[in-house]
C-alpha positions as CSV (number, residue, x, y, z in Angstrom):
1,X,0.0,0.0,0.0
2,X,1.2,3.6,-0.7
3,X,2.3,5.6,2.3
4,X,-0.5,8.2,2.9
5,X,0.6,11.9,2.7
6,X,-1.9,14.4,3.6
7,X,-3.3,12.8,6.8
8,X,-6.3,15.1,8.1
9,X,-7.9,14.3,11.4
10,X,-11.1,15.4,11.3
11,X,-14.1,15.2,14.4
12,X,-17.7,14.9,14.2
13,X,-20.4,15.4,16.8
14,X,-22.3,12.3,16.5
15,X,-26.3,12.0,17.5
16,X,-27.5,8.7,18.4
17,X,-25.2,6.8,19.8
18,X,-26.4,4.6,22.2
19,X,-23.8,2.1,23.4
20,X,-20.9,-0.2,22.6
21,X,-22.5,-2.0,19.0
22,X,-22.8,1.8,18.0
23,X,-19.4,2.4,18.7
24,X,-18.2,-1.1,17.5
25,X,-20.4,-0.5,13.9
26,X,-19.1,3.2,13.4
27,X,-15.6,1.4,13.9
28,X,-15.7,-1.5,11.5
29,X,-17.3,0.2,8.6
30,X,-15.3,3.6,8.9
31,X,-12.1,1.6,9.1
32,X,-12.6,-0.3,6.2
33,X,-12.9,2.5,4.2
34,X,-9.9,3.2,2.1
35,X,-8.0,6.3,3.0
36,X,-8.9,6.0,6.6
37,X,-6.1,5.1,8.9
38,X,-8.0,5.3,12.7
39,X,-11.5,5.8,13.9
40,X,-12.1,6.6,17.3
41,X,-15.4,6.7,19.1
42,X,-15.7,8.6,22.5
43,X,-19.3,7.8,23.5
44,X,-19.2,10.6,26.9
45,X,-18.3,12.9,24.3
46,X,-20.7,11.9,21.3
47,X,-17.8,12.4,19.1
48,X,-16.0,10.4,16.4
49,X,-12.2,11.0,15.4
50,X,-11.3,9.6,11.8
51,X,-7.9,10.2,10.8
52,X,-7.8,9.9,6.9
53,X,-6.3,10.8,3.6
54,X,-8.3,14.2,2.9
55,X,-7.0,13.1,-0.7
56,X,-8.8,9.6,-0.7
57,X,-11.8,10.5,1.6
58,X,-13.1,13.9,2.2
59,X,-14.4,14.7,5.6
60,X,-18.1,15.1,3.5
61,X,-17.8,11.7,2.6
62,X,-17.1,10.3,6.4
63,X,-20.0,12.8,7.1
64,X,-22.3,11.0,4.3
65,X,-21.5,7.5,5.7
66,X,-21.8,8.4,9.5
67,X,-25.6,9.5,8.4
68,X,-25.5,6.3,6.2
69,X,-25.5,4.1,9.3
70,X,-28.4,6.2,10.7
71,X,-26.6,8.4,12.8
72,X,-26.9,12.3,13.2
73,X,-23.7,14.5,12.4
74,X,-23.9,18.1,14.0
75,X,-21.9,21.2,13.6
């Protein structure tokens, strides 16, 4: 695999989480995606932490598949 250059780290204020399989699903699938190198979920917080290529995956398009999943992203 390439070595990724422009590493963003980029939070979101989730809505909706509820307990550990939330945190566990938002994991998996936002891992898998290429481009994405960690996800972090802090449930006291409501907040997810993906640290990604911003040239692979824009933060709109971790946005789009957070609300995917059924979850609510605010500002």
């Amino acid at each position: 695999m390439a070595a990724q250059k422009n590493i963003t780290e980029s939070v979101y204020r989730v809505g909706g989480l509820k307990g550990d399989h939330c945190r566990d699903r938002i994991e998996h699938t936002l891992s898998h995606l290429y481009g994405v190198s960690s996800v972090k979920v802090d449930m006291a917080s409501q907040q997810v932490v993906v640290s990604h290529d911003e040239t692979v995956n824009s933060s709109g398009y971790i946005e789009e598949t957070l609300q995917s999943l059924g979850y609510s992203v605010q500002e």
